[in-house]
PDB file with SEQRES, HELIX, SHEET and CRYST1 records, atoms N, CA, C and O in Angstrom:
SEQRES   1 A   75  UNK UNK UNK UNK UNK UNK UNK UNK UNK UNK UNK UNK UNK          
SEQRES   2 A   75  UNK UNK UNK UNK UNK UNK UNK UNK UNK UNK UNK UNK UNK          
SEQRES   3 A   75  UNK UNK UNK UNK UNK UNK UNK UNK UNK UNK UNK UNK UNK          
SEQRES   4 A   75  UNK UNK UNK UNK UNK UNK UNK UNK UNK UNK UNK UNK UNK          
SEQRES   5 A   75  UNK UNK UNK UNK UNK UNK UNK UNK UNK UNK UNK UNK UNK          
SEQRES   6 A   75  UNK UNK UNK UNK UNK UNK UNK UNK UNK UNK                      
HELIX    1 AA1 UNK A    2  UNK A   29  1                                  28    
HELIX    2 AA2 UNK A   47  UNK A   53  1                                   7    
HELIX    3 AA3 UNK A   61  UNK A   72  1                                  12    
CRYST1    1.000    1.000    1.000  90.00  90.00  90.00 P 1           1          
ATOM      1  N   UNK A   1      86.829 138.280 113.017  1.00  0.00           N  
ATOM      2  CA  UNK A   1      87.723 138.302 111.877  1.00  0.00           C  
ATOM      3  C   UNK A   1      88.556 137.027 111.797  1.00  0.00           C  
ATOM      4  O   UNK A   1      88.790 136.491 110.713  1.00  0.00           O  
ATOM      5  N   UNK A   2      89.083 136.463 113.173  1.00  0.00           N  
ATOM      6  CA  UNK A   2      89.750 135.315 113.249  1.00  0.00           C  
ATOM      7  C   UNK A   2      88.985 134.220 112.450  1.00  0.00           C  
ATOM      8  O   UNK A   2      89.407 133.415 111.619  1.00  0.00           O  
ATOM      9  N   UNK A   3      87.709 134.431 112.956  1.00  0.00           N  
ATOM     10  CA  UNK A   3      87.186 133.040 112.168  1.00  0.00           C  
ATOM     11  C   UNK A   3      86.943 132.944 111.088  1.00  0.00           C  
ATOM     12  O   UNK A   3      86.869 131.836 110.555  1.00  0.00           O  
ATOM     13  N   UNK A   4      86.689 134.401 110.245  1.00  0.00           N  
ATOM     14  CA  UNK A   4      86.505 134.623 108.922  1.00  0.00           C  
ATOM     15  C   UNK A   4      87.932 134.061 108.199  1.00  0.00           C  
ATOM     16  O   UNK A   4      87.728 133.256 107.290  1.00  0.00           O  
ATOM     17  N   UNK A   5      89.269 134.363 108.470  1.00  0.00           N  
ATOM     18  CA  UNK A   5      90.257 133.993 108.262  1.00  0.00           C  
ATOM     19  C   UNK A   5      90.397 132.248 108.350  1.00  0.00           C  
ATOM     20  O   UNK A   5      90.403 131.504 107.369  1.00  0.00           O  
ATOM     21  N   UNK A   6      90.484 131.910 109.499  1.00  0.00           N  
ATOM     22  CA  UNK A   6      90.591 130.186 109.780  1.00  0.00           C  
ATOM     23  C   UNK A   6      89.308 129.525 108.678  1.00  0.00           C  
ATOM     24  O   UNK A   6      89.532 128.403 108.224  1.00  0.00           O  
ATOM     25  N   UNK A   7      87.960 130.245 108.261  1.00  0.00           N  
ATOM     26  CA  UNK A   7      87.484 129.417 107.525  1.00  0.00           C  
ATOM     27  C   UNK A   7      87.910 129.578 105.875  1.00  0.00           C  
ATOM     28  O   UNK A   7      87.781 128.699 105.023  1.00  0.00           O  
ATOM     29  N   UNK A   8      88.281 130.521 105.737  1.00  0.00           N  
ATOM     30  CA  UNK A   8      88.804 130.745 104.279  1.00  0.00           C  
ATOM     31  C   UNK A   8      90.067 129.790 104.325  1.00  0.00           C  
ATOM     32  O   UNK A   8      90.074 128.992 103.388  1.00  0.00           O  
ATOM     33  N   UNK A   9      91.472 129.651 105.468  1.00  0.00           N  
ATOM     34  CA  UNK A   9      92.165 128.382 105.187  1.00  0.00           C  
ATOM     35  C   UNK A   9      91.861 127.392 105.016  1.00  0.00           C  
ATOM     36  O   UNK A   9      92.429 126.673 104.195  1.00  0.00           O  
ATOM     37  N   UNK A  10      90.510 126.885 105.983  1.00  0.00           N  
ATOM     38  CA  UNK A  10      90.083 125.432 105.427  1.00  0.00           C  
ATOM     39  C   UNK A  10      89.628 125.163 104.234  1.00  0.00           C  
ATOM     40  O   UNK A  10      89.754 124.061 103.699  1.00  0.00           O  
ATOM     41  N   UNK A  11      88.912 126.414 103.588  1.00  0.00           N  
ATOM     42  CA  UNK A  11      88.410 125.820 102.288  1.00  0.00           C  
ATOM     43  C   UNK A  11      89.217 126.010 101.462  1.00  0.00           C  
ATOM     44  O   UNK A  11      88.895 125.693 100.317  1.00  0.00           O  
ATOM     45  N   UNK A  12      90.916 126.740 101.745  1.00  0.00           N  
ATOM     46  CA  UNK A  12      91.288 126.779 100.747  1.00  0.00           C  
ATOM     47  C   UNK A  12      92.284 125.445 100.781  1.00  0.00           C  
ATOM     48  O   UNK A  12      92.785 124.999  99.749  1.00  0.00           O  
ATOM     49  N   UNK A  13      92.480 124.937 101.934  1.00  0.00           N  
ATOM     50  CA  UNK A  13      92.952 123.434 101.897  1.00  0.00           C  
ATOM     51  C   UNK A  13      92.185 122.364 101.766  1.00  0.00           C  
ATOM     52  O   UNK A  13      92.605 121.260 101.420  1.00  0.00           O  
ATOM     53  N   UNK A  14      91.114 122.616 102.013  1.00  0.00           N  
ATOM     54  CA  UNK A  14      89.661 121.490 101.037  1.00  0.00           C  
ATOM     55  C   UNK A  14      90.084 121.436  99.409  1.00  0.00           C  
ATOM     56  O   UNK A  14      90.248 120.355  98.844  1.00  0.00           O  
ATOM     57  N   UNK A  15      90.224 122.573  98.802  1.00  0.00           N  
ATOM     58  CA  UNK A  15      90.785 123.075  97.382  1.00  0.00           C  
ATOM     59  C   UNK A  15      91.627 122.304  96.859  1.00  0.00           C  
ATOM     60  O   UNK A  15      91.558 121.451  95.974  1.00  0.00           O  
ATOM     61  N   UNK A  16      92.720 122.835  97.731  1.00  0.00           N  
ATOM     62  CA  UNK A  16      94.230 122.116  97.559  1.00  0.00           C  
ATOM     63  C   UNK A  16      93.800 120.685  97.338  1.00  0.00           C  
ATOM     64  O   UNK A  16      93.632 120.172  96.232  1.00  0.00           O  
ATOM     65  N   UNK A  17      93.637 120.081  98.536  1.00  0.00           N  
ATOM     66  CA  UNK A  17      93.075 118.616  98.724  1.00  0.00           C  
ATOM     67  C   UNK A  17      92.145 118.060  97.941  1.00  0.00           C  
ATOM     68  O   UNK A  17      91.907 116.968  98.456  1.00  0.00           O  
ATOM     69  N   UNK A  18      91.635 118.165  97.205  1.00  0.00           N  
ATOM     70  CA  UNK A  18      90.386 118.125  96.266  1.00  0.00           C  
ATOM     71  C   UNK A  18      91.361 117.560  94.682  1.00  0.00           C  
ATOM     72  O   UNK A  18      91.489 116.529  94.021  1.00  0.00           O  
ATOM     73  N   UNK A  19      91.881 119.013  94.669  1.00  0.00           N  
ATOM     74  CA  UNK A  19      92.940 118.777  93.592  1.00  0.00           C  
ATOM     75  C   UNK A  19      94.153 117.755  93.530  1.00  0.00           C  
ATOM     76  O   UNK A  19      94.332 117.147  92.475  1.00  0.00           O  
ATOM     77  N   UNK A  20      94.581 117.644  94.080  1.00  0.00           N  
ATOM     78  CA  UNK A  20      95.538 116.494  94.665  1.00  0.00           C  
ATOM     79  C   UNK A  20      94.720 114.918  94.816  1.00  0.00           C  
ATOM     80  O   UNK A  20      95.379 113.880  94.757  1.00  0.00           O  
ATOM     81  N   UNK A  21      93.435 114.910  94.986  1.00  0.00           N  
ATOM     82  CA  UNK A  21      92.759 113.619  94.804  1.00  0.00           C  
ATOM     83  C   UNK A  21      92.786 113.353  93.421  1.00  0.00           C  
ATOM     84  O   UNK A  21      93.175 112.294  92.928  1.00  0.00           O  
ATOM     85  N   UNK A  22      92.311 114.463  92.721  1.00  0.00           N  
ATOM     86  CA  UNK A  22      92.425 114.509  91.634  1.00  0.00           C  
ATOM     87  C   UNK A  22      93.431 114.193  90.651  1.00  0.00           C  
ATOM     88  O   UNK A  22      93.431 113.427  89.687  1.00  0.00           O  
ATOM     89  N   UNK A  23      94.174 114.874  91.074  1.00  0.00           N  
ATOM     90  CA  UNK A  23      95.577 114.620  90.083  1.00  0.00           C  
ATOM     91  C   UNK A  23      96.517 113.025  90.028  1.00  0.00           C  
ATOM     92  O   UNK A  23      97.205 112.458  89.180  1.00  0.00           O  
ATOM     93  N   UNK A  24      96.155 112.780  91.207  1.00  0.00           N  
ATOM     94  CA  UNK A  24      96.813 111.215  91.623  1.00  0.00           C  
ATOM     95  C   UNK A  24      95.942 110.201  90.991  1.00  0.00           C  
ATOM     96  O   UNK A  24      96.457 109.251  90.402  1.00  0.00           O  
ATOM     97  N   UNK A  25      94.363 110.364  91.089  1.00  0.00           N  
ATOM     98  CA  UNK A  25      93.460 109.891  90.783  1.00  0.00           C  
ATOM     99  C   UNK A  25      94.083 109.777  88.779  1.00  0.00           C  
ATOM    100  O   UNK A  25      94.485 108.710  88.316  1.00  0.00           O  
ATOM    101  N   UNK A  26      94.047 110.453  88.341  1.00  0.00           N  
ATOM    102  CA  UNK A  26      94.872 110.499  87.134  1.00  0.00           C  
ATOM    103  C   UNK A  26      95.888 110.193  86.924  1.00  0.00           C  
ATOM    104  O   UNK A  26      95.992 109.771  85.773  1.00  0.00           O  
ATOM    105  N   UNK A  27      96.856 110.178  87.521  1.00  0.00           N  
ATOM    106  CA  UNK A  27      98.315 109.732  87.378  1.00  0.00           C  
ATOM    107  C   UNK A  27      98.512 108.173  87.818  1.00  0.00           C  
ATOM    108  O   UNK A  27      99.460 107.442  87.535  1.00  0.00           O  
ATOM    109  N   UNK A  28      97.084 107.800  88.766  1.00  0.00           N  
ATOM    110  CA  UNK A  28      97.579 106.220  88.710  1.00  0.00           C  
ATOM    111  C   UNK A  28      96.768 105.760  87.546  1.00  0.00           C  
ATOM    112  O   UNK A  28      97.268 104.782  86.990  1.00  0.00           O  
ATOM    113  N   UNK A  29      95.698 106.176  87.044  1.00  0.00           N  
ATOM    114  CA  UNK A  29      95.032 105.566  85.434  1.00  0.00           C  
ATOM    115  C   UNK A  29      96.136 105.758  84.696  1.00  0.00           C  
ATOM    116  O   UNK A  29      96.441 104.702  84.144  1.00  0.00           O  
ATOM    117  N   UNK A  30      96.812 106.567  84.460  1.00  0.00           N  
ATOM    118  CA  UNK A  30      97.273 106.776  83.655  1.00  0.00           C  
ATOM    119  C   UNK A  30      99.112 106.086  83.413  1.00  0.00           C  
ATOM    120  O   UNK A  30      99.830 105.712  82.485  1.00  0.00           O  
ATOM    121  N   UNK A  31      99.165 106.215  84.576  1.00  0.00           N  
ATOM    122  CA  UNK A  31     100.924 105.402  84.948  1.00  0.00           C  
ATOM    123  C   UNK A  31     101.003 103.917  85.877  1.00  0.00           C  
ATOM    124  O   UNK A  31     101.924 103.134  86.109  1.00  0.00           O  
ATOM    125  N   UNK A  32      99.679 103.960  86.237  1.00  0.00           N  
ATOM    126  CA  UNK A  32      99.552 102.827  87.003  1.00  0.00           C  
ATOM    127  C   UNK A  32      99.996 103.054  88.628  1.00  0.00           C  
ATOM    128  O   UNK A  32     100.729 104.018  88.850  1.00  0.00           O  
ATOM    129  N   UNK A  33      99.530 102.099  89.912  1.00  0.00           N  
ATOM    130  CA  UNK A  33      99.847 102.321  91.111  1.00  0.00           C  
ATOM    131  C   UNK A  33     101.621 101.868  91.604  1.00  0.00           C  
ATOM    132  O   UNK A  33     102.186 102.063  92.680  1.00  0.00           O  
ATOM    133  N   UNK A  34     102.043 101.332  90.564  1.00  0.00           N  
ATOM    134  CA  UNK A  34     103.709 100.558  91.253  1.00  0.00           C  
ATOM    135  C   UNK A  34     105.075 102.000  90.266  1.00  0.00           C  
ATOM    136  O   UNK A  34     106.286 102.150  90.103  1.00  0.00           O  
ATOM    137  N   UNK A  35     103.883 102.627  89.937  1.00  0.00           N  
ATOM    138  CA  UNK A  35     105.103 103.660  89.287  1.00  0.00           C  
ATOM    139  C   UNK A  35     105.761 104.768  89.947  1.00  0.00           C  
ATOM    140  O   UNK A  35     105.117 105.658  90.501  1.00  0.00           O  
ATOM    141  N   UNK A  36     107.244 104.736  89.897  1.00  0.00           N  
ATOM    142  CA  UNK A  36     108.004 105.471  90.703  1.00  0.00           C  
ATOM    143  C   UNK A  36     107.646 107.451  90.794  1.00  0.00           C  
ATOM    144  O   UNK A  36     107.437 108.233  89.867  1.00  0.00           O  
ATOM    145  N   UNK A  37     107.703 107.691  92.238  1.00  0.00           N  
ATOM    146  CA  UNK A  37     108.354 109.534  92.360  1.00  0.00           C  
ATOM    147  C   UNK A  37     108.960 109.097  93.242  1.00  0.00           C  
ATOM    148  O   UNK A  37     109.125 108.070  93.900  1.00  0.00           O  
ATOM    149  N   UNK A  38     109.442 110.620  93.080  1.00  0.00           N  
ATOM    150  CA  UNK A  38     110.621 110.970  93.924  1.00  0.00           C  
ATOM    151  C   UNK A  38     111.322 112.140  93.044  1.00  0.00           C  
ATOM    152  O   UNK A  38     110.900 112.783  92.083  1.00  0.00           O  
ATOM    153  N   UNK A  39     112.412 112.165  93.663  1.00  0.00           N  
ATOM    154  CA  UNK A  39     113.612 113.634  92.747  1.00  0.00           C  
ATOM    155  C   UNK A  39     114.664 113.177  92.771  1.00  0.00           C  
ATOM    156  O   UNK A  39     115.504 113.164  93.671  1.00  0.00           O  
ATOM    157  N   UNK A  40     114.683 112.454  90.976  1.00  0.00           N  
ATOM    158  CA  UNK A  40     115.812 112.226  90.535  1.00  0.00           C  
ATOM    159  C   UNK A  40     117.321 112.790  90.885  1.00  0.00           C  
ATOM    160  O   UNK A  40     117.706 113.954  90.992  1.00  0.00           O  
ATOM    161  N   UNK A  41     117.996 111.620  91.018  1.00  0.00           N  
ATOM    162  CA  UNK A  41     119.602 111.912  91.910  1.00  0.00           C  
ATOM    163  C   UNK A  41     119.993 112.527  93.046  1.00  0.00           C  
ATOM    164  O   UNK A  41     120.978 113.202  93.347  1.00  0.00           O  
ATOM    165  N   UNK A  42     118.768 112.063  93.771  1.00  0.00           N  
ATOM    166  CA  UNK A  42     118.982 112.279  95.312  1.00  0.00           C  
ATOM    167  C   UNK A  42     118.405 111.621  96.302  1.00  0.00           C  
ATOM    168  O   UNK A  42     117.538 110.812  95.972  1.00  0.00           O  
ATOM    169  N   UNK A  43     118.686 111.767  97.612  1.00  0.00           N  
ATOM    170  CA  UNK A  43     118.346 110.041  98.244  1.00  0.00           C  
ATOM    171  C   UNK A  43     117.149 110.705  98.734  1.00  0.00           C  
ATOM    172  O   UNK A  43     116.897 110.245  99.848  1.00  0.00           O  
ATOM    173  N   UNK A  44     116.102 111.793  98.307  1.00  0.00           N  
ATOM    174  CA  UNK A  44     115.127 111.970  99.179  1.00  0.00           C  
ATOM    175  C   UNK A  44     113.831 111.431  98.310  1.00  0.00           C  
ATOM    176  O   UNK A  44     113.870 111.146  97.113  1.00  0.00           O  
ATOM    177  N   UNK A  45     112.619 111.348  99.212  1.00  0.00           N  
ATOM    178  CA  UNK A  45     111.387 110.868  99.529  1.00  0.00           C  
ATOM    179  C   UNK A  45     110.401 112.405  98.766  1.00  0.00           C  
ATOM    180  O   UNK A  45     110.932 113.310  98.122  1.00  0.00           O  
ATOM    181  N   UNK A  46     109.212 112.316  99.029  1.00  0.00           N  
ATOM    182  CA  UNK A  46     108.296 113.349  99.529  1.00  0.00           C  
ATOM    183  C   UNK A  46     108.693 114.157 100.646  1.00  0.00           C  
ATOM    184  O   UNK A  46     108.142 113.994 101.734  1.00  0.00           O  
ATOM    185  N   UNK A  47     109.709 115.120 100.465  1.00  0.00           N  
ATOM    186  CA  UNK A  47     110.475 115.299 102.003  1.00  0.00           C  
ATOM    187  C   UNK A  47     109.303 115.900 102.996  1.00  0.00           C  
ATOM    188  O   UNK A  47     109.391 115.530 104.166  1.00  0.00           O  
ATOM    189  N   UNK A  48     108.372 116.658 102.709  1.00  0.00           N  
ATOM    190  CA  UNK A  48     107.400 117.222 103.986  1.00  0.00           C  
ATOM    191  C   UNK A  48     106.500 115.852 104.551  1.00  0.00           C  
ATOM    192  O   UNK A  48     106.254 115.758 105.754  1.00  0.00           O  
ATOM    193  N   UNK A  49     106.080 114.906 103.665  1.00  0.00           N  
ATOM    194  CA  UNK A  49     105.728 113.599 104.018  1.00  0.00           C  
ATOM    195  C   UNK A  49     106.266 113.115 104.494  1.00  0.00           C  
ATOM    196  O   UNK A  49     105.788 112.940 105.615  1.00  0.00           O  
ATOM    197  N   UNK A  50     107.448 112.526 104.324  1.00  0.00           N  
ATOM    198  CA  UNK A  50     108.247 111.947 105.254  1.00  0.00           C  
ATOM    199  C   UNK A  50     108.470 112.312 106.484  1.00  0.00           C  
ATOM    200  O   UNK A  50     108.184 111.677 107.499  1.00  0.00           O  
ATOM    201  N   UNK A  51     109.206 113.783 106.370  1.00  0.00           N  
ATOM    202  CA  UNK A  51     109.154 114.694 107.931  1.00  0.00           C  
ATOM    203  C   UNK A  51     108.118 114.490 108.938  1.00  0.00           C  
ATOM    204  O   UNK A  51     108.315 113.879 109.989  1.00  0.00           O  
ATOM    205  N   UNK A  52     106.774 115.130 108.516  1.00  0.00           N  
ATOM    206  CA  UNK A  52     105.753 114.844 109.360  1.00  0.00           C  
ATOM    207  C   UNK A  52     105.324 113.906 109.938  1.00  0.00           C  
ATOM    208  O   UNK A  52     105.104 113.821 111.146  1.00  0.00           O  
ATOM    209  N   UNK A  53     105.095 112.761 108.755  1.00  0.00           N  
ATOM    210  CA  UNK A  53     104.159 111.824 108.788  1.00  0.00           C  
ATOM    211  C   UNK A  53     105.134 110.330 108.976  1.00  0.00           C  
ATOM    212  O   UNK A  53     104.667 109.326 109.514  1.00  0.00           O  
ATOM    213  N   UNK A  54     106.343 110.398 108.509  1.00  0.00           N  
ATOM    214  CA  UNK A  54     107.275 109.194 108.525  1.00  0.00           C  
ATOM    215  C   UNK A  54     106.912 108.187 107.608  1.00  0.00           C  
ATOM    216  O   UNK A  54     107.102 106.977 107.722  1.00  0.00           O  
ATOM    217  N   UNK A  55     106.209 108.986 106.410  1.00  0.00           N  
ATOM    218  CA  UNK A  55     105.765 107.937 105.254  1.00  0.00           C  
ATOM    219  C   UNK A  55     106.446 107.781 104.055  1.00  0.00           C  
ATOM    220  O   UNK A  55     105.881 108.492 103.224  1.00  0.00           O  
ATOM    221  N   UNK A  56     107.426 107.170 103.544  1.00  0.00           N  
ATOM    222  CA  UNK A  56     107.912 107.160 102.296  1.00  0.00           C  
ATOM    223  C   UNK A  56     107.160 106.959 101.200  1.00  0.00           C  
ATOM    224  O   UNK A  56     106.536 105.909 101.044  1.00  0.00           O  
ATOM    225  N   UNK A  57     107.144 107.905 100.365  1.00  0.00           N  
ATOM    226  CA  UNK A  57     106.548 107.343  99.266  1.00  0.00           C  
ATOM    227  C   UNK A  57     107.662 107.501  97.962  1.00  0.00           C  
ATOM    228  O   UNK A  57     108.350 108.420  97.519  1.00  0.00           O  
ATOM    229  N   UNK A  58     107.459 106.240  97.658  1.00  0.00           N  
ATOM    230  CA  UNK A  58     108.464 105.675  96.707  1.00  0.00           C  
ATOM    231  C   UNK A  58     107.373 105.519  95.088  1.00  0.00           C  
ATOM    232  O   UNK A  58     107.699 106.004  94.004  1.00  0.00           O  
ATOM    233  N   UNK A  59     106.233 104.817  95.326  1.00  0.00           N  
ATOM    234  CA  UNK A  59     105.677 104.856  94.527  1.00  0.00           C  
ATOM    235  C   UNK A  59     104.071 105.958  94.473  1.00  0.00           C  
ATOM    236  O   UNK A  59     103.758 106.832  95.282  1.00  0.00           O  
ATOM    237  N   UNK A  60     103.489 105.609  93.523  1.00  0.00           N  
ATOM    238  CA  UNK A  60     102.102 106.760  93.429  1.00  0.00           C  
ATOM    239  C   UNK A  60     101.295 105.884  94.604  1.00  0.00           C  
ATOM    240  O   UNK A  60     100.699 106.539  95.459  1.00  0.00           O  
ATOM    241  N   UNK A  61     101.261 104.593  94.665  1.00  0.00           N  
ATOM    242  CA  UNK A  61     100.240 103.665  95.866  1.00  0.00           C  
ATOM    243  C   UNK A  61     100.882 104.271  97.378  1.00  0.00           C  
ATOM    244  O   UNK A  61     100.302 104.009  98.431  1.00  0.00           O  
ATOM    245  N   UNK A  62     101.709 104.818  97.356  1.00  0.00           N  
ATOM    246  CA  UNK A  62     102.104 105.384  98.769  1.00  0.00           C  
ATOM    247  C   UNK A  62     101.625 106.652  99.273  1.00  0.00           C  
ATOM    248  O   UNK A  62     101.707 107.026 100.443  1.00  0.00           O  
ATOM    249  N   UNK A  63     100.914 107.543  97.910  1.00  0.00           N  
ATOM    250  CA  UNK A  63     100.537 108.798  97.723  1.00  0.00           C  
ATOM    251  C   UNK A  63      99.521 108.558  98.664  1.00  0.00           C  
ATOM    252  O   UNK A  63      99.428 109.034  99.796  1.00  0.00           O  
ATOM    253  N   UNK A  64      98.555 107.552  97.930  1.00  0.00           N  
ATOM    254  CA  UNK A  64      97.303 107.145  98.351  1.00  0.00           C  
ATOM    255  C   UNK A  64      97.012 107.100 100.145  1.00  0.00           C  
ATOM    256  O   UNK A  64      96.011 107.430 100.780  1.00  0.00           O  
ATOM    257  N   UNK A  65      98.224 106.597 100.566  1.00  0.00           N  
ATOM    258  CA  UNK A  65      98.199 106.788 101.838  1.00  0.00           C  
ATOM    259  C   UNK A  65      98.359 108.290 102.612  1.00  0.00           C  
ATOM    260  O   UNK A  65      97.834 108.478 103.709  1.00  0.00           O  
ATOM    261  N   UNK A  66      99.116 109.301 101.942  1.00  0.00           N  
ATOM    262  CA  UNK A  66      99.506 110.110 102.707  1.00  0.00           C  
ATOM    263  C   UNK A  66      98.109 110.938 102.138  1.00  0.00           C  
ATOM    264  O   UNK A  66      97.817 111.891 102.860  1.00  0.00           O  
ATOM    265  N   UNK A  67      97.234 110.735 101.004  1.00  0.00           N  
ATOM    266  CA  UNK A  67      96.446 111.699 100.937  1.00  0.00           C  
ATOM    267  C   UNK A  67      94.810 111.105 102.556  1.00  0.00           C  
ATOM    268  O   UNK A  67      94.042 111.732 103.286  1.00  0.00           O  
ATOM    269  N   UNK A  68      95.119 109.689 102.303  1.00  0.00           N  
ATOM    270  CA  UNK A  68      94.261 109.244 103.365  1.00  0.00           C  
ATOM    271  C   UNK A  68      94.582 109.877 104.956  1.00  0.00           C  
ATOM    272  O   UNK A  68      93.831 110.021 105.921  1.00  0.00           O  
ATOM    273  N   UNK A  69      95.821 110.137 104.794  1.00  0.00           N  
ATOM    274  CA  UNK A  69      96.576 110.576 106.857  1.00  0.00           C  
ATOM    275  C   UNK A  69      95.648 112.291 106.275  1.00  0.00           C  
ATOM    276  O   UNK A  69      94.966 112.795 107.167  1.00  0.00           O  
ATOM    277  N   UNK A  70      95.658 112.780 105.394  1.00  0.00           N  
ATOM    278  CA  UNK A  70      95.314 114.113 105.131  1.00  0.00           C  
ATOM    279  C   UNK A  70      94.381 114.029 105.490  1.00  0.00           C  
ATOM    280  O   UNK A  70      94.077 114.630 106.521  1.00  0.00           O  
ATOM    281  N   UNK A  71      93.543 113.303 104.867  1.00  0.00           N  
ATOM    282  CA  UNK A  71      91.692 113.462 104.897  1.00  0.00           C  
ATOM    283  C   UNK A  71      91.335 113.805 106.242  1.00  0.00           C  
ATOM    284  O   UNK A  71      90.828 114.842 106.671  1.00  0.00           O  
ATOM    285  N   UNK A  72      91.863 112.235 107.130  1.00  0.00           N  
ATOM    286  CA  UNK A  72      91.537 112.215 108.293  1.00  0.00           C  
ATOM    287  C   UNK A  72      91.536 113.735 109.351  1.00  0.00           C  
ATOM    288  O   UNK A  72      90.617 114.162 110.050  1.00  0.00           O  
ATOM    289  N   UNK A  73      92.923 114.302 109.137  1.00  0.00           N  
ATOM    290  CA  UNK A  73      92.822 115.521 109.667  1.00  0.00           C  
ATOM    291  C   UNK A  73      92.581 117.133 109.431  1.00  0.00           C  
ATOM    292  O   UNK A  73      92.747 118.056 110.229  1.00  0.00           O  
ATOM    293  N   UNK A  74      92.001 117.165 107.662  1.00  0.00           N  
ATOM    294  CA  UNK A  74      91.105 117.899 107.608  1.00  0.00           C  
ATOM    295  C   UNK A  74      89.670 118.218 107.459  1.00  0.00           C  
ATOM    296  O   UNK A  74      88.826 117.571 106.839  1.00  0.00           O  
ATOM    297  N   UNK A  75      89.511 119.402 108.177  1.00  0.00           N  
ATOM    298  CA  UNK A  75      88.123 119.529 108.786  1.00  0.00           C  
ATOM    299  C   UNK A  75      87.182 119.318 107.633  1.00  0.00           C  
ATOM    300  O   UNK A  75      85.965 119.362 107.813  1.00  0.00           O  
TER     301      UNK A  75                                                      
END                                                                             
């Protein structure tokens, strides 16, 4: 049952991850790679990115990186 479980998380974070290539993949055609996120009027980042990974992303070209630290460590 364990493994039936652990493989339904991976594919449902393959999913997740899939979509998120996606969506960035669109948002830099569309806004370009030097265009700002973040959350207006406050001094934070991507806060779970940052936490984990110690990556700021200031712009969408920084995304690019944290979706690359992803890849690497899912299965």
């Amino acid at each position: 049952m364990s493994r039936e479980v652990m493989s339904a998380a991976i594919r449902g974070a393959q999913g997740f991850f899939k979509e998120a290539e996606e969506s960035l993949a669109a948002a830099l055609k569309e806004r370009g790679a030097d265009c700002e996120v973040g959350f207006p009027e406050t001094a934070f980042y991507l806060p779970m990115a940052y936490s984990l990974m110690g990556i700021e992303a200031t712009k969408l070209a920084d995304l690019e990186t944290i979706l690359a630290h992803c890849r690497e460590i899912l299965p």
